[in-house]
C-alpha angles and dihedrals in degrees: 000000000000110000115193134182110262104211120193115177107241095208081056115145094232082067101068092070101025084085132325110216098017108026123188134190114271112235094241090059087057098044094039088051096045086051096058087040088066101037082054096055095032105034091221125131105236116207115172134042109214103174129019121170128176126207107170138004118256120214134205094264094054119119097220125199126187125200130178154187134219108209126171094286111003145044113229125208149199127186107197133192117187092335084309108130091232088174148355143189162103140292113189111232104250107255092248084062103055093037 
């Protein structure tokens, strides 16, 4: 199961309204982040987001780790912080891959 450093700058612009004081990262940053994670080490173009789940918010300061793993149709991930589940979910394999 490949694991790779998720890095978020922390003088990132999203930061300044999510949230000022206490800032956390946004979903998308996560998901958006995880995706390019898995093109890099696959080489596949992945198109679609089936399944998503949060458990706990990130923050700037988080080391982040993602891990995955391809499966027949899917490819399954993880996003970790200090052994804390942070996200989870599910890309589906473009068709051209599980063909």
């Amino acid at each position: 199961m490949p694991v790779a450093a998720l890095t978020i700058a922390p003088d990132h612009p999203v930061f300044l309204g999510h949230f000022p004081g206490r800032p956390i990262v946004p979903g998308v940053m996560l998901l958006d982040g995880v995706q390019g994670i898995i093109e890099a080490h696959t080489g596949l173009r992945l198109q679609a987001l089936t399944e998503a789940k949060f458990h706990h918010t990130a923050t700037p300061d988080d080391a982040l780790q993602v891990s995955f793993e391809m499966g027949a149709t899917s490819v399954r991930f993880e996003v970790l912080s200090a052994g804390a589940k942070i996200a989870s979910g599910r890309f589906p394999l473009p068709s051209s891959a599980t063909a």
